[in-house]
C-alpha positions as CSV (number, residue, x, y, z in Angstrom):
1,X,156.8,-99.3,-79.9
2,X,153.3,-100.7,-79.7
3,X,152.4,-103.5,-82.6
4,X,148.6,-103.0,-82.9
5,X,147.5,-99.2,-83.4
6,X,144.0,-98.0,-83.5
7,X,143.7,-96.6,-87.1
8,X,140.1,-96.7,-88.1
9,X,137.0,-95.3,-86.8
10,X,134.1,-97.2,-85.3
11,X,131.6,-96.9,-88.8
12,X,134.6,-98.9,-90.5
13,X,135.2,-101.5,-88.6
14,X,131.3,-102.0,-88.6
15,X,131.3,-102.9,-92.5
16,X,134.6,-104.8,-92.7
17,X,132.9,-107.3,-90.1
18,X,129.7,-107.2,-91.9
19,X,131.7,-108.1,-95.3
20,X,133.9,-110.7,-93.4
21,X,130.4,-112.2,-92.1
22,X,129.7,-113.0,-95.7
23,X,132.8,-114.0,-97.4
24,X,134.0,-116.3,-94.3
25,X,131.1,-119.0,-95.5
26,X,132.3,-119.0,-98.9
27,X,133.8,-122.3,-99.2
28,X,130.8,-123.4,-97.8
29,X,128.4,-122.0,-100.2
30,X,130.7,-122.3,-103.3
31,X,131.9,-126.1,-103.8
32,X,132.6,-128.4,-106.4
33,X,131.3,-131.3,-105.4
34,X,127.4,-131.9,-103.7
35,X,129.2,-134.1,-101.6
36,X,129.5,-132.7,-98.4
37,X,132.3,-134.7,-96.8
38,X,134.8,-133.7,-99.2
39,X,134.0,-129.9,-98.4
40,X,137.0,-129.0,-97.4
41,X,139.1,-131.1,-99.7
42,X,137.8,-129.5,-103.2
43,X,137.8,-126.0,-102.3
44,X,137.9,-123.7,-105.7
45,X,140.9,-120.5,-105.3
46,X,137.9,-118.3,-105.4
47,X,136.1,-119.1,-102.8
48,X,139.4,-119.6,-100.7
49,X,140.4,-116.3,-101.9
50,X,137.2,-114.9,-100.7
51,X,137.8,-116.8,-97.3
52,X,141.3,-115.4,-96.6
53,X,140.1,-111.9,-97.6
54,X,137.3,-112.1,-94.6
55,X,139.8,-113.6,-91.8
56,X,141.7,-110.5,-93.1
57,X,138.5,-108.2,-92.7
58,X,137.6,-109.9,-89.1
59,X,141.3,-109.4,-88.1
60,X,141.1,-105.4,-88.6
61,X,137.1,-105.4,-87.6
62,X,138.2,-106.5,-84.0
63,X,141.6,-105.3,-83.7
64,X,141.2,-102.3,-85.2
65,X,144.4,-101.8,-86.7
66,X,144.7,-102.1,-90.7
67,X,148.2,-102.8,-91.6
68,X,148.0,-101.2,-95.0
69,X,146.9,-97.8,-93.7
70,X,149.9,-98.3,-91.3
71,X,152.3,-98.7,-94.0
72,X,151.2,-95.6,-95.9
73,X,150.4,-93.6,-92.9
74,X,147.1,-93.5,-92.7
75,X,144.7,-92.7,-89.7
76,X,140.4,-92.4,-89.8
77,X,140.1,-92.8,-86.2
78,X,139.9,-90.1,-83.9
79,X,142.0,-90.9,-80.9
């Protein structure tokens, strides 16, 4: 049984890497505090929301595999 399944066409992994390549900054562009030593240390849930989300989108933008269409059986890519 093979863990990592091509399910999604070339034009759709294009935008999930575009929108990971903007919500992967997000902690860096959205902080509490001006200082910039304690970046990492005050992060809001939103903005480490919107980091997680576009590891998630980078994750299926190279793989290629989406997990959720897996689970529900879905397939755009033409193999």
């Amino acid at each position: 049984m093979k863990i990592f399944i091509k399910n999604q066409n070339k034009s759709e992994r294009v935008a999930r890497l575009i929108v990971s390549l903007f919500l992967i900054p997000s902690p860096f562009v959205l902080e509490k505090s001006p200082n910039e030593y304690e970046l990492l240390m005050e992060l809001t849930p939103f903005s480490f929301a919107q980091f997680i989300v576009g590891v998630i989108l980078l994750f299926n933008a190279f793989s290629g595999m989406c997990v959720i269409y897996r689970f529900f059986g879905a397939n755009t890519c033409k193999v």
